[in-house]
Each structure stands twice: as structure tokens, then as C-alpha cells.
C-alpha positions as CSV (number, residue, x, y, z in Angstrom):
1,X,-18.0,8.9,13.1
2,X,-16.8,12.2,13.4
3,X,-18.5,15.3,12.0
4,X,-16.2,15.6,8.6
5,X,-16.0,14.2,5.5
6,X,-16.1,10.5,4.6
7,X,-13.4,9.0,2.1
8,X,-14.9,7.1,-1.0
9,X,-13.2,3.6,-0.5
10,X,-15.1,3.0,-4.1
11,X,-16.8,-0.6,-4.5
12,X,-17.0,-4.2,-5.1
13,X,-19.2,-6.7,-6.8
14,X,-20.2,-9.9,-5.2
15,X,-18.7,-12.8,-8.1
16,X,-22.4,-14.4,-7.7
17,X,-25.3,-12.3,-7.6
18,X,-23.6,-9.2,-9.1
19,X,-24.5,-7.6,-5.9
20,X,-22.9,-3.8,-5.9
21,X,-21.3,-2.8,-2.5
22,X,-20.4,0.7,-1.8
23,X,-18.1,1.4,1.2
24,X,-16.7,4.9,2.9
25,X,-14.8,5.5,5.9
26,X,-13.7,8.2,8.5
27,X,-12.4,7.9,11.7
28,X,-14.3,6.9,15.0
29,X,-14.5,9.6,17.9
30,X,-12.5,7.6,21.3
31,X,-14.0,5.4,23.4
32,X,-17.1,5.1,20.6
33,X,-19.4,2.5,20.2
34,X,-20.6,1.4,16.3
35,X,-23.9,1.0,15.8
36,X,-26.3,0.2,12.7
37,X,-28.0,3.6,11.7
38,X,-29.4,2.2,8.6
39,X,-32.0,-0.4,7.8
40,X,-29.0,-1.2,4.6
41,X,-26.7,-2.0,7.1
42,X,-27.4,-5.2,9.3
43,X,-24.0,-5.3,11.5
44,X,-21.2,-2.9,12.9
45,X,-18.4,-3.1,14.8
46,X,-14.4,-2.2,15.4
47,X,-12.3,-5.1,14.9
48,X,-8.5,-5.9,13.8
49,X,-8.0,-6.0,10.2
50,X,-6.8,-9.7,10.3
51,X,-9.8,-10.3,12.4
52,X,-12.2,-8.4,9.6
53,X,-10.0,-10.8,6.9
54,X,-11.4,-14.1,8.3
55,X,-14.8,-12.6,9.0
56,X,-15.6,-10.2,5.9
57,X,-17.2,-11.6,2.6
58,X,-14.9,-12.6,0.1
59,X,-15.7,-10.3,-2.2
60,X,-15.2,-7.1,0.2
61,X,-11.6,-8.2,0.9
62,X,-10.6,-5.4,-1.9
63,X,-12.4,-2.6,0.4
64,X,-10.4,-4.0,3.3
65,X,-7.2,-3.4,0.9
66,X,-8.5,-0.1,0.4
67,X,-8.2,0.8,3.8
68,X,-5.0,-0.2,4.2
69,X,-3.8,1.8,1.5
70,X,-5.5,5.1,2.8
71,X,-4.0,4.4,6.5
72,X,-0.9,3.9,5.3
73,X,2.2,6.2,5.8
74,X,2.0,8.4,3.1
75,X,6.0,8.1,1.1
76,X,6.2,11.8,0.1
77,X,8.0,13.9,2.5
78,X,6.0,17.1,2.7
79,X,2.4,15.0,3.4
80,X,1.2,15.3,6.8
81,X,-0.8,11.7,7.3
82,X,-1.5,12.5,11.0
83,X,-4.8,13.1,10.6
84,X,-5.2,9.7,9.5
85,X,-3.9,7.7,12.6
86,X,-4.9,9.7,15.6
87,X,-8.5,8.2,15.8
88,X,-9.9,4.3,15.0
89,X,-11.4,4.5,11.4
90,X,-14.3,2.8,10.5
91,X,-15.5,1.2,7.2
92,X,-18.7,1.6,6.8
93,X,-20.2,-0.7,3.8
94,X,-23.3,0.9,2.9
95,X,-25.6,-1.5,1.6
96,X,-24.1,-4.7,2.6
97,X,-27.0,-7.0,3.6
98,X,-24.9,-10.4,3.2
């Protein structure tokens, strides 16, 4: 990540076990490689969003529409949204262990 503030992406549930997942995200210096930095999280790694559709748990699929949402060209004039799409962003579930 780069040194700067992470954006709340808020959370889910998992349906079954009531599970609460947290997720933030910021973008990825170039040419980075992810990397687990917490015992909480068991995998990272950049991929395509339809890749991360087929791939994520079910129930994070609302933190993937999150993401979207953030990256997407803001549709008032006087925003500047090109700090959001100059570097790969990463979502970084915290807690996610399934």
C-alpha cells in the first residue's frame, strides 16, 4: 500500500455463521507485490475484478461492489478522481479467514 490513508469499504456478514468482515482499500505502489502482513489475513493478491467475482466468497461480493463504486468516474464536474486511477488498488479484507 502506499503511505496514506485507507478508504472504509464498510462490511459484510457471512449468511451462515454471522461472521463480520471488515474491508479497506488504497492503492498499490507499481510493480508491488501483496503479501499477508497479518496472521487475520490468510491470502493476497492483485487480480481482475471478474477474476475476484468467481473467486471471492459470496458474501464479500458487496465489498467488491464497493470498490467499484469508489473507482468509478466521479459524475460531478468539478471532482478530480485522478488520484483514484493512477495506481492498482487493493482491497484488503481484514479478518477474512474463509
Amino acid at each position: 500500500m502506499i503511505d496514506g490513508p485507507l478508504v472504509d469499504m464498510g462490511h459484510v456478514d457471512y449468511t451462515r455463521s454471522k461472521k463480520r468482515v471488515y474491508a479497506f482499500a488504497g492503492p498499490a505502489p507499481e510493480g508491488a507485490t501483496p503479501r499477508c502482513a497479518s496472521w487475520e489475513v490468510d491470502k493476497a493478491e492483485f487480480i481482475e475484478i471478474t477474476r475476484a467475482r468467481r473467486i471471492i466468497h459470496p458474501d464479500q461480493a458487496a465489498l467488491l461492489d464497493r470498490l467499484q463504486r469508489h473507482l468509478a468516474p466521479s459524475t460531478d464536474p468539478d471532482h478530480d478522481d485522478t488520484s483514484r486511477t493512477d495506481t492498482p488498488w487493493q482491497l484488503r479484507p481484514a479478518g477474512s479467514r474463509d
